[in-house]
C-alpha positions as CSV (number, residue, x, y, z in Angstrom):
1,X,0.0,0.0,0.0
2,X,0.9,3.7,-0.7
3,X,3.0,5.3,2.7
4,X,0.2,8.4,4.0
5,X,0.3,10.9,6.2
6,X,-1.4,9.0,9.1
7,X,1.2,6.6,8.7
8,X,4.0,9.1,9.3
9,X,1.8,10.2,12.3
10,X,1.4,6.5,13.6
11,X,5.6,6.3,13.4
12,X,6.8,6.3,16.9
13,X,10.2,7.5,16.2
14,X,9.3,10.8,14.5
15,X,6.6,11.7,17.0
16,X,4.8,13.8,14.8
17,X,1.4,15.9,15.8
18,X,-1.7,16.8,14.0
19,X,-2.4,20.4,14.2
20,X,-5.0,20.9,11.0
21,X,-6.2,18.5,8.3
22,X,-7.0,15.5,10.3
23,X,-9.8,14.6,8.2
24,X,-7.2,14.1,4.8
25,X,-4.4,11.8,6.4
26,X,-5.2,8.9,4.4
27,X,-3.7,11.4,1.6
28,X,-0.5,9.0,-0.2
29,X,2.8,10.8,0.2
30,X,4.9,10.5,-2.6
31,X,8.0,11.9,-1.1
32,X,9.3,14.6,1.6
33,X,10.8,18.0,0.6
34,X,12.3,20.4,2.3
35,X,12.3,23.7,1.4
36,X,12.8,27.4,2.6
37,X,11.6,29.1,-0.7
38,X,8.8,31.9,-0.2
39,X,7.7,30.7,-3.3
40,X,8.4,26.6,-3.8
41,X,5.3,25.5,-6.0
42,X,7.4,25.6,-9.6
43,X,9.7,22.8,-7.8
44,X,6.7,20.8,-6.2
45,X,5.4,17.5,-8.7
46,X,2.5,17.4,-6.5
47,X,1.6,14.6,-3.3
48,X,4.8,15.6,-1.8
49,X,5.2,16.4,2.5
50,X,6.5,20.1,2.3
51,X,8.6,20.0,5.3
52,X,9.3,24.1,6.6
53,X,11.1,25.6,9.7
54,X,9.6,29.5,8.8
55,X,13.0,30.9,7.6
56,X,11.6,33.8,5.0
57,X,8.0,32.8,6.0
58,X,6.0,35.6,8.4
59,X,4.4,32.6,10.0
60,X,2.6,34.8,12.2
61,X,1.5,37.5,9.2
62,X,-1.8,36.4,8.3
63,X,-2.7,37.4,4.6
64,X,1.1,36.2,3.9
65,X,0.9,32.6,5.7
66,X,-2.9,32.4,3.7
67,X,-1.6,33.4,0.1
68,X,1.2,30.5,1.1
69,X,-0.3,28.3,2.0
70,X,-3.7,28.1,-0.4
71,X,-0.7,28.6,-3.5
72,X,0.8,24.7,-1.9
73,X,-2.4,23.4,-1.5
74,X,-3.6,24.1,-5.3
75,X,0.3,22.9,-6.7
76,X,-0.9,19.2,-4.6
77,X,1.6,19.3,-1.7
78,X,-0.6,17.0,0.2
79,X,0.9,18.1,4.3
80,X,2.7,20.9,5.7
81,X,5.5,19.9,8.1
82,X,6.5,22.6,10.3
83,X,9.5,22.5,13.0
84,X,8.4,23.5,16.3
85,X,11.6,25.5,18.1
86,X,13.5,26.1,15.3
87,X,12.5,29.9,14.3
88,X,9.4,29.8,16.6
89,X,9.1,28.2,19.9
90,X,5.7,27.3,18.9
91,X,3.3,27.1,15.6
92,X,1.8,29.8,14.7
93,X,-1.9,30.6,15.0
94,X,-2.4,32.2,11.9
95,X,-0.4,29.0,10.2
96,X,-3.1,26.7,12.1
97,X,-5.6,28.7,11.0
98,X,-4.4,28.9,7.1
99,X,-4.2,25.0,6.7
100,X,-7.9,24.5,8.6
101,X,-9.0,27.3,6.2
102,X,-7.5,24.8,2.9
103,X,-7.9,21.9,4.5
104,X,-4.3,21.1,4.2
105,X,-2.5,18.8,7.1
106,X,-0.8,20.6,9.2
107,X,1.9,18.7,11.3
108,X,4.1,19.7,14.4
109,X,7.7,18.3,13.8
110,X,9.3,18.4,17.0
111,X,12.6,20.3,17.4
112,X,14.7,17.0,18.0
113,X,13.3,15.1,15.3
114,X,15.8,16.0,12.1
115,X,14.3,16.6,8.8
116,X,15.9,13.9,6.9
117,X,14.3,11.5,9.8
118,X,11.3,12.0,8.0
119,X,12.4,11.9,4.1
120,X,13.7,8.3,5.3
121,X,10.8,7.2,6.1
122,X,9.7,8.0,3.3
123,X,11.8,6.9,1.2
124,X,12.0,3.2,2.9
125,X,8.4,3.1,2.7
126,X,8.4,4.4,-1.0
127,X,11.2,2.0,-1.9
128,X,8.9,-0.5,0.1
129,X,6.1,0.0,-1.9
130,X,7.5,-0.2,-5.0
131,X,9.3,-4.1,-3.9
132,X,5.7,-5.4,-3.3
133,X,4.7,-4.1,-6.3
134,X,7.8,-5.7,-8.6
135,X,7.5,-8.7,-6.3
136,X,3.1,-8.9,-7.1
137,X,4.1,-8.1,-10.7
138,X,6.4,-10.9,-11.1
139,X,4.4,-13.1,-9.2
140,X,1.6,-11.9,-12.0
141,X,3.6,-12.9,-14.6
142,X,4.9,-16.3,-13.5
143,X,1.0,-16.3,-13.1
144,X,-0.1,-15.6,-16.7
145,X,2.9,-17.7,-18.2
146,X,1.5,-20.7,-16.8
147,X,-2.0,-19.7,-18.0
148,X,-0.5,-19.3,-21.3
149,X,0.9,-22.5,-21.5
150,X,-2.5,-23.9,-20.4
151,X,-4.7,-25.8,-22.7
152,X,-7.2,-22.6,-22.4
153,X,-4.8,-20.5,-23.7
154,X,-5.8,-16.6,-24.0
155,X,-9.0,-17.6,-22.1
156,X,-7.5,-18.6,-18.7
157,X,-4.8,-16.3,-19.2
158,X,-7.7,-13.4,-19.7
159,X,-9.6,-15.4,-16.5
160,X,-6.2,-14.3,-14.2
161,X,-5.4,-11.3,-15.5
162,X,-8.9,-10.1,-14.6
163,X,-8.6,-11.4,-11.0
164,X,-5.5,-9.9,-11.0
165,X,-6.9,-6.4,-11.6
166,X,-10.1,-6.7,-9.3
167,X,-11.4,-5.8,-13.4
168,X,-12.2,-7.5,-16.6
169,X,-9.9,-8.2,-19.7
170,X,-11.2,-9.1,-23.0
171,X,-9.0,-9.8,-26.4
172,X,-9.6,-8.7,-30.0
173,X,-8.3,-10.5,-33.4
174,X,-6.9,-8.5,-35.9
175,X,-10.4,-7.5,-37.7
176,X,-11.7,-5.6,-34.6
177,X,-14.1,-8.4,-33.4
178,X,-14.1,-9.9,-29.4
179,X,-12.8,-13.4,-29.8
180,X,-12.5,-14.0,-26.0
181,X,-13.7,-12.0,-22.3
182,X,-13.2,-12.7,-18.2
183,X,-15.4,-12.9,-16.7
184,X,-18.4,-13.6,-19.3
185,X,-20.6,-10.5,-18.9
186,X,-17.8,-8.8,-20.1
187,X,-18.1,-9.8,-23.7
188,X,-21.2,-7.3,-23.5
189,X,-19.3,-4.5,-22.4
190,X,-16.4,-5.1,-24.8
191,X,-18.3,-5.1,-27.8
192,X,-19.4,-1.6,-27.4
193,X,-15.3,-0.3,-27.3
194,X,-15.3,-1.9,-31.5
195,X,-14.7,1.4,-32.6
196,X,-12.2,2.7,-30.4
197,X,-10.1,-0.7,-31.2
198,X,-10.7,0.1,-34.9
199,X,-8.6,3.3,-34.0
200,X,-6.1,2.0,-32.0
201,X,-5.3,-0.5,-34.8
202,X,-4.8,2.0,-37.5
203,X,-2.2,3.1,-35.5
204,X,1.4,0.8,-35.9
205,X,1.8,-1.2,-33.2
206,X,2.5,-1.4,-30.4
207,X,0.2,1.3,-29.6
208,X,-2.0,2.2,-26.1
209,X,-4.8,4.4,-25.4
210,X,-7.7,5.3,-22.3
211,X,-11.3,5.4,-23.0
212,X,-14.4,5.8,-21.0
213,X,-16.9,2.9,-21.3
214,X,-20.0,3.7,-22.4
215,X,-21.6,3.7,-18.8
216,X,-19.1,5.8,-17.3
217,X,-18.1,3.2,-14.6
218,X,-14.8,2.0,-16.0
219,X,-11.1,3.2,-17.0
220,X,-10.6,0.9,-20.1
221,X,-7.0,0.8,-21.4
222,X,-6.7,-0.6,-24.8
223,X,-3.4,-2.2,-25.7
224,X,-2.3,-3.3,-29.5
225,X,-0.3,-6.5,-29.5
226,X,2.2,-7.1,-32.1
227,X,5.6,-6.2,-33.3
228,X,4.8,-5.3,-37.1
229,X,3.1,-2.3,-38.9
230,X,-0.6,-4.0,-38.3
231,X,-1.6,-5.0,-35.1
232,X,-3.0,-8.6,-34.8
233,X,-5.0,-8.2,-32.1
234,X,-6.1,-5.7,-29.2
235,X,-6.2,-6.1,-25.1
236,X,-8.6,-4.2,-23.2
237,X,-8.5,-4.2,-19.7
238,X,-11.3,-2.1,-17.8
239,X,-10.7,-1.2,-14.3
240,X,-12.7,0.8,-11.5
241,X,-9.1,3.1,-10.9
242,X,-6.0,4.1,-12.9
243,X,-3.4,0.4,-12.8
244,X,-1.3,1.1,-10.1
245,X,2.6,-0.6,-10.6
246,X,1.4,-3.8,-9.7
247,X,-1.1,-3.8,-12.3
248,X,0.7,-2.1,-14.7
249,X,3.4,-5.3,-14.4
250,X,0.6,-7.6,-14.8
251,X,-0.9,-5.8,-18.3
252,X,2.4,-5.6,-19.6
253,X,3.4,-9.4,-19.3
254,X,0.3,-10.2,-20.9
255,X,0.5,-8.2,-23.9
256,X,4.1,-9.8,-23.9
257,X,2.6,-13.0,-24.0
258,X,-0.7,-12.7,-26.1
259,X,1.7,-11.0,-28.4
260,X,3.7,-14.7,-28.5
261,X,0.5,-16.6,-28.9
262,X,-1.3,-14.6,-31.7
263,X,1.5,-13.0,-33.7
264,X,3.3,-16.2,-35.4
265,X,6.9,-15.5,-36.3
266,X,8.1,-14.1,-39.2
267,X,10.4,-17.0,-40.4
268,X,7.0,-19.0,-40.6
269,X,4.8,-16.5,-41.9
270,X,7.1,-16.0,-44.8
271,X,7.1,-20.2,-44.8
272,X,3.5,-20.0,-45.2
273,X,3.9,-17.3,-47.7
274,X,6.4,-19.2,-50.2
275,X,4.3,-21.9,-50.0
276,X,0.6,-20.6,-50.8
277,X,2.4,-19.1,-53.6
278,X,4.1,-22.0,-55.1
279,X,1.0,-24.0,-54.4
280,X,-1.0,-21.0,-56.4
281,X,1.3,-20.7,-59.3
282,X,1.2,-25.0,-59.7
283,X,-2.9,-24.4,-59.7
284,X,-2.4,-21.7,-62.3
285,X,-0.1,-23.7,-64.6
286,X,-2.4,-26.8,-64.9
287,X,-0.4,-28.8,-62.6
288,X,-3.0,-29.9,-59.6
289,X,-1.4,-32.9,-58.3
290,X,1.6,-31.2,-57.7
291,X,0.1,-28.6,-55.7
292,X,-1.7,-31.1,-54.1
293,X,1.7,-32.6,-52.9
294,X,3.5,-29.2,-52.3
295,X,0.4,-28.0,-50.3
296,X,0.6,-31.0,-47.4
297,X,-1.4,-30.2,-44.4
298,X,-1.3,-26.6,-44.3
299,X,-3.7,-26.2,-47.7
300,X,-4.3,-29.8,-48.8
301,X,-7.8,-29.3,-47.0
302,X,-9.2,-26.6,-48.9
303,X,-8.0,-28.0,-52.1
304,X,-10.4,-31.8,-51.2
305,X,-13.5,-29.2,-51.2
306,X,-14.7,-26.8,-54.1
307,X,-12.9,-23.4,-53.3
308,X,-13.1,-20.2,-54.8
309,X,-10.6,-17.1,-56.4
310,X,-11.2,-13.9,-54.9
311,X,-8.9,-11.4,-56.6
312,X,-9.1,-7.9,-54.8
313,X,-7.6,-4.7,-55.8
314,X,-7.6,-1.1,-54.1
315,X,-8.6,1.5,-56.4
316,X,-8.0,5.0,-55.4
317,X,-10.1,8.2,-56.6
318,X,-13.8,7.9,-58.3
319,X,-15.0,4.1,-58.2
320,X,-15.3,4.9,-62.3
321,X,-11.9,6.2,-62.8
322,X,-9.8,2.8,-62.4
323,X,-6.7,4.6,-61.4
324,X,-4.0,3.1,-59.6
325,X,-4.3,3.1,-55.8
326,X,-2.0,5.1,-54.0
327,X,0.0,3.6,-50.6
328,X,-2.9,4.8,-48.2
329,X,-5.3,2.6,-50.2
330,X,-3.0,-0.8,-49.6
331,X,-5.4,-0.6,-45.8
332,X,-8.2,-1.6,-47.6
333,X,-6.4,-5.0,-48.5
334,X,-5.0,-5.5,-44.9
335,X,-8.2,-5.2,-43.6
336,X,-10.1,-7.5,-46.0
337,X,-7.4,-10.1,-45.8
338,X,-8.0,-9.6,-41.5
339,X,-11.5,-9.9,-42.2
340,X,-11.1,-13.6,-43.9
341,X,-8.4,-14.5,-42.0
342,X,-10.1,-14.0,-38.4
343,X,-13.4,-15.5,-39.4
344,X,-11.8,-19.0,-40.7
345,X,-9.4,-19.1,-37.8
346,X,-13.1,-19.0,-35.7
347,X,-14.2,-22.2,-37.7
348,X,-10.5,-24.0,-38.9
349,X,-10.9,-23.6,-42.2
350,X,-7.8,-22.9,-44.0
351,X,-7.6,-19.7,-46.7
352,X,-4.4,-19.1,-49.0
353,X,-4.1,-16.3,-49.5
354,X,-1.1,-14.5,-51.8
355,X,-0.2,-11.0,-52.2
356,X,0.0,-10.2,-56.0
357,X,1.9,-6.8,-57.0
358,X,-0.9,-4.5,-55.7
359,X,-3.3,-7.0,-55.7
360,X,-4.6,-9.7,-53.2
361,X,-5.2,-13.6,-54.4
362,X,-7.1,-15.5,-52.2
363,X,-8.2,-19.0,-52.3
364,X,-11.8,-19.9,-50.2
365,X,-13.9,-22.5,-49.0
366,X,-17.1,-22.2,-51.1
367,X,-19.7,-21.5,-48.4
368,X,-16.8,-21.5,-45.9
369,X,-16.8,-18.5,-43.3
370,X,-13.8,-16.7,-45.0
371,X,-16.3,-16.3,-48.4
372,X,-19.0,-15.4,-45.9
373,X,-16.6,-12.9,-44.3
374,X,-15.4,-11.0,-47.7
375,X,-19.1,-10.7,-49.1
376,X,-19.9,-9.5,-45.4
377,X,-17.3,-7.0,-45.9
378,X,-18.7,-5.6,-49.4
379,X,-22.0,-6.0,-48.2
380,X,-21.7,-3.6,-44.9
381,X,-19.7,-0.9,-47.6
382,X,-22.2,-1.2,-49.9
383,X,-25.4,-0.6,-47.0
384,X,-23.9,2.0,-45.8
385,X,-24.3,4.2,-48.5
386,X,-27.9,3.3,-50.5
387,X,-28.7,1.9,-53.0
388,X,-27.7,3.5,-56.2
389,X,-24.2,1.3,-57.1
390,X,-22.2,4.5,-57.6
391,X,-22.7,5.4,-54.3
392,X,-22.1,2.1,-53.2
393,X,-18.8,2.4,-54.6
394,X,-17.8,5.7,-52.7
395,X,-18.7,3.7,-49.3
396,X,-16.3,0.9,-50.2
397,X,-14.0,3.7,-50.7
398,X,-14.2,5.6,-47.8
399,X,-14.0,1.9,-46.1
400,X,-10.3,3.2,-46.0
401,X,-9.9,6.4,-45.8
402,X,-7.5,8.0,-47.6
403,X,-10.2,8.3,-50.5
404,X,-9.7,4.6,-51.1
405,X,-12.2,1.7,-52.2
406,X,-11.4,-2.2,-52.8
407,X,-13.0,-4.3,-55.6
408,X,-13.4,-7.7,-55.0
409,X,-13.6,-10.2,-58.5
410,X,-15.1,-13.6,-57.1
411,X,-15.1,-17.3,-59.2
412,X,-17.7,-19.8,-59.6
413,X,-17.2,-22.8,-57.2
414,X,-14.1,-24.5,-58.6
415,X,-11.4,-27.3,-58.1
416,X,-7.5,-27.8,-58.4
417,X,-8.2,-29.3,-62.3
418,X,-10.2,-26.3,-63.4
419,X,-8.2,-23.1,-61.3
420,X,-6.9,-21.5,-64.0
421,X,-10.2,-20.7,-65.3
422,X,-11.7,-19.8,-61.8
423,X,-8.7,-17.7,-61.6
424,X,-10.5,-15.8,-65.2
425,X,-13.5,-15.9,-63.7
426,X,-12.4,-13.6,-60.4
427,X,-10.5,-11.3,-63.1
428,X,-13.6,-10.8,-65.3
429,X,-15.6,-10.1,-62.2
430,X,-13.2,-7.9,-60.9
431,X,-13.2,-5.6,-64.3
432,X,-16.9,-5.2,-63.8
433,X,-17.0,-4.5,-60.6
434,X,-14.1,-1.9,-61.2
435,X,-16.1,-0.6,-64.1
436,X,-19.7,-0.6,-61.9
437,X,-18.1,1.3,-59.0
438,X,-19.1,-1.8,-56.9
439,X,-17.4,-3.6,-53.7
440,X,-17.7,-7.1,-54.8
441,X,-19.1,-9.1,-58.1
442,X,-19.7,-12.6,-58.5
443,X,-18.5,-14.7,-61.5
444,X,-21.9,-15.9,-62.0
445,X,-23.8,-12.6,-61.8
446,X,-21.7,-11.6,-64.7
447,X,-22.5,-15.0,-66.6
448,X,-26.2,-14.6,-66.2
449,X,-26.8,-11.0,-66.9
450,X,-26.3,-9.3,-69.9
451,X,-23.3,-7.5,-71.6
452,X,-24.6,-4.6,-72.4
453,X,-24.1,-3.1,-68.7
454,X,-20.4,-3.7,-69.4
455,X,-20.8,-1.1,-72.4
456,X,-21.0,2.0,-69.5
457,X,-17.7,2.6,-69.9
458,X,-15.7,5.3,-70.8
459,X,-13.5,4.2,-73.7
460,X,-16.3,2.0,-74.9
461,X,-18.4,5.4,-75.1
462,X,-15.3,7.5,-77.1
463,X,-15.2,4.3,-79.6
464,X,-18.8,4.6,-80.1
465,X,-18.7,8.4,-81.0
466,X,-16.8,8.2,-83.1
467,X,-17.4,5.5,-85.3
468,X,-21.0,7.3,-85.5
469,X,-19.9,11.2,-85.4
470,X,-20.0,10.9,-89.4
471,X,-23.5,9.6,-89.5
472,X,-24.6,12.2,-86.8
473,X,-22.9,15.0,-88.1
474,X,-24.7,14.0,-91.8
475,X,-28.0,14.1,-90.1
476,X,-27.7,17.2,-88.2
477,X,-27.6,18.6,-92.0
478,X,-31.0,17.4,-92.3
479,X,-30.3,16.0,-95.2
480,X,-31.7,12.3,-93.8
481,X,-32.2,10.3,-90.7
482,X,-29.3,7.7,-91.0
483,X,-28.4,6.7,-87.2
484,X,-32.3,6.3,-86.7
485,X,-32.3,4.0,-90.1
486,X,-29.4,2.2,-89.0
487,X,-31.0,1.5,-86.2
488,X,-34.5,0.2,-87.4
489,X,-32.3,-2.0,-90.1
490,X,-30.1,-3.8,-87.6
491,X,-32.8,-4.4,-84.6
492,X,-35.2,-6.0,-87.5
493,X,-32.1,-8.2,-89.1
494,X,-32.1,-6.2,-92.0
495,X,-35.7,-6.9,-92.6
496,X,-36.5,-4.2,-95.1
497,X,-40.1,-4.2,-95.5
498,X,-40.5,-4.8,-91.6
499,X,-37.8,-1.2,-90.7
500,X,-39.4,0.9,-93.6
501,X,-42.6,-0.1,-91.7
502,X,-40.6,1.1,-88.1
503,X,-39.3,4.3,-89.8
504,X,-42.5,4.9,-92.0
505,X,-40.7,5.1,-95.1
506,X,-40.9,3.4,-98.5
507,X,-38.5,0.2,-98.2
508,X,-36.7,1.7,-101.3
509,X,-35.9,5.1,-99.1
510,X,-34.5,2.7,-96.3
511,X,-32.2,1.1,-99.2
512,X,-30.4,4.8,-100.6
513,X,-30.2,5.5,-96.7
514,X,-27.7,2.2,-96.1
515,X,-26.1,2.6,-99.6
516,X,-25.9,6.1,-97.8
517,X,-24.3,4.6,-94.6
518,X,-21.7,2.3,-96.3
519,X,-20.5,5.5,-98.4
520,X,-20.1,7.8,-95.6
521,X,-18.3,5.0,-93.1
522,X,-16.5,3.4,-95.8
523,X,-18.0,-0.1,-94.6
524,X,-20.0,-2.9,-96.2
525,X,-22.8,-3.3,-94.0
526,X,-23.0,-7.2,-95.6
527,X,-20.0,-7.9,-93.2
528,X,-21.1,-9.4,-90.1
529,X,-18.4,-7.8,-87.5
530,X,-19.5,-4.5,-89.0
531,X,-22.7,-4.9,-88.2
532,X,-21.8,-6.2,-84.8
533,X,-19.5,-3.1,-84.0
534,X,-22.4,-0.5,-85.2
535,X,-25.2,-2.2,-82.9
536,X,-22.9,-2.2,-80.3
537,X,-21.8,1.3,-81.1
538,X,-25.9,2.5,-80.9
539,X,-26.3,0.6,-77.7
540,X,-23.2,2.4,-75.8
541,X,-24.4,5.4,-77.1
542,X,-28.0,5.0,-75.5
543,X,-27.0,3.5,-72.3
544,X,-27.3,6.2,-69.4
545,X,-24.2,7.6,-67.4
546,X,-23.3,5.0,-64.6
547,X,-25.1,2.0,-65.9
């Protein structure tokens, strides 16, 4: 415990007496000072003993000992010591009386009790303190180690640390969400600090901050746990008062040892890494039995059950522009890949996933919770911000910050023989949904919809003008109607009784206007590409903005 005034008073050696302030002697002293100064606030820290004999003090000058003594008080000196027989045979009355006015402690230090008596005792009992609170903290850690070790794991670990703390503890995985609490009802409580841990781990770890919970009864410290530029998980501890050194031990070997259990090391990370992607480049090359051998244990399981390719790319600026992203936008990717990552380490499904240029490749379980967890993650972008798919694509953007959005290209349900192809698939999906200004497409949403959608796009539009502009400008002559004939000629198959009928013209007029056409575009409208390129031309030309 803390040494305090009353235990100063209770020493029988300095035989000290209470002349004002009895009521605040419970009041921690942090050290004693001695000091002679008129003026010593600037060198008080605050809960320091200011120990005084009176030597440039008018102890008996009222207004003077009052502006002294209420200037200590506010600075935090938590007692006045003065020395009886030193410069006064006795303690002034209008001292007494300015320490009952502030409600300061006012003690009598007798004339044959030394000064430095008293900064001993505090100091042994300071020095004291601080032993029992190494000696607790190392007690806590030998503690916690063991609880590591445990077949619980971070459960009974967070189970001792909250005992430890007369609190509650609860730990975070690296996408934000509460994987484990002590004791139980603090799950609850934890869920509700989400987006203060979504701050903390923007910041590179290791990284700390205090927050208020939400009913105003705790002191939550949030910790970040991990060596690297992304934290892989969060500790929150919530306490009824600030840690003491004790506690402070106990928090500190924990976040030491969750950092152990949920950060793996780098040498097998990068492990891991060289093998997903020799395993993705065999799938990629045809060669499916030999990344069936090369992927053992680690990947062999998702590679027995249909998977998918999810290819995602951040995409800074307008969801329509396609530029490149720019390094703030790379967040987007971490946090997706956290996303998937967390939610099939919750079931023990495996996910391989491989970092591709500026791109992410990721291999899933179809129907497995790390799909679940990706089209989760488009979804809650994309609800955010209505329904129009434009502004669907500014909240996957501003998913980031930094004005950066992620698109997300995912296969049909696949195996090893046919990855390649998936691997197409997630690419095609991704170029619509890069060209929609959407958070995630689906392979099969592209398959069974219709092309023309994909026409909404900028150099499809330019291509379109101008292989038309001569038509149009001809027209705007008004010397002839040729893009609407052109029209009515291709949608009836070149059907020339049935468009002369459309257009209200003799079938003859319809005939001069495509001679017409074929003169002025320098094409034969018999070819059938041609006639391809000019319907498609019409229908990008028609489509709305943002399609």
């Amino acid at each position: 415990m803390p040494h305090t005034l009353a235990s100063l008073v209770n020493h029988t050696a300095l035989k000290l007496t209470v002349l004002a302030g009895e009521e605040r002697l419970e009041a921690p002293v942090r050290w004693a000072h001695a000091s002679e100064l008129i003026d010593p606030v600037p060198y008080m820290e605050g809960g320091e003993l200011l120990l005084i004999t009176a030597l440039k003090l008018d102890a008996e000058d009222a207004e003077a000992t009052r502006r002294y003594v209420r200037r200590i008080a506010e600075a935090g000196v938590v007692g006045l010591g003065f020395a009886v027989g030193v410069n006064y045979e006795g303690v002034p009355q209008a001292l007494v009386d300015a320490a009952r006015e502030q409600g300061l402690p006012l003690l009598g230090v007798p004339r044959r009790t030394p000064f430095i008596a008293i900064s001993k005792a505090v100091s042994a009992a300071v020095a004291a303190d601080q032993y029992r609170a190494v000696t607790a903290g190392f007690e806590a850690q030998r503690e916690l180690t063991r609880a590591a070790l445990s077949a619980e794991g971070p459960a009974e670990l967070l189970a001792r640390l909250a005992a430890h703390l007369d609190g509650w503890a609860a730990l975070y995985d690296a996408s934000g969400a509460v994987v484990a609490a002590a004791p139980d009802w603090a799950a609850r409580r934890a869920a509700r600090l989400t987006d203060d841990v979504g701050r903390l781990r923007e910041r590179p770890a290791p990284a700390s901050s205090v927050v208020s919970d939400t009913d105003g009864d705790d002191r939550v410290e949030l910790q970040s746990l991990g060596t690297g530029r992304r934290a892989r998980g969060v500790l929150a501890v919530g306490t009824a008062a600030p840690l003491g050194t004790a506690e402070r031990y106990a928090v500190h070997s924990a976040v030491a040892l969750l950092t152990l259990t949920t950060e793996r090391s780098r040498a097998l990370q990068d492990a891991e890494q060289r093998l997903g992607d020799a395993v993705l480049k065999m799938l990629l090359a045809g060669e499916p039995d030999h990344a069936r051998a090369v992927a053992g244990r680690l990947y062999g399981g998702l590679l027995d059950a249909p998977f998918r390719v999810v290819v995602a790319e951040p995409v800074a600026g307008e969801p329509s522009s396609g530029g490149p992203a720019g390094a703030g936008a790379v967040g987007v990717l971490d946090a997706l890949a956290d996303a998937m990552d967390s939610a099939a380490a919750r079931t023990g499904e495996a996910v391989l996933a491989v970092p591709d240029g500026g791109r992410l490749i990721v291999l899933v379980t179809d129907g497995g919770a790390a799909a679940d967890a990706c089209a989760a993650y488009a979804a809650e972008a994309e609800a955010r911000a209505g329904a129009q798919p434009r502004a669907r694509g500014r909240a996957a953007r501003a998913e980031a910050g930094n004005g950066a959005w992620v698109a997300v290209g995912l296969s049909a349900p696949t195996g090893p023989i046919a990855a390649a192809n998936a691997y197409r698939q997630a690419e095609q999906a991704l170029s619509v949904a890069r060209r929609r200004g959407r958070a995630l497409v689906e392979h099969e949403d592209v398959a069974a919809g219709s092309v023309l959608p994909l026409l909404a796009d900028d150099a499809v539009r330019a291509f379109a003008d101008g292989l038309l502009r001569a038509l149009r400008e001809h027209d705007a002559t008004g010397r002839g109607d040729l893009v609407a004939s052109l029209r009515a000629w291709l949608a009836r198959h070149g059907q020339w009784d049935a468009a002369a009928a459309d257009l209200g013209v003799h079938r003859h007029t319809l005939r001069y206007r495509m001679r017409r056409v074929e003169e002025i575009l320098g094409r034969s409208l018999d070819d059938a590409d041609v006639r391809m390129e000019l319907w498609l031309a019409l229908k990008a030309t028609s489509a709305p903005q943002g399609e």
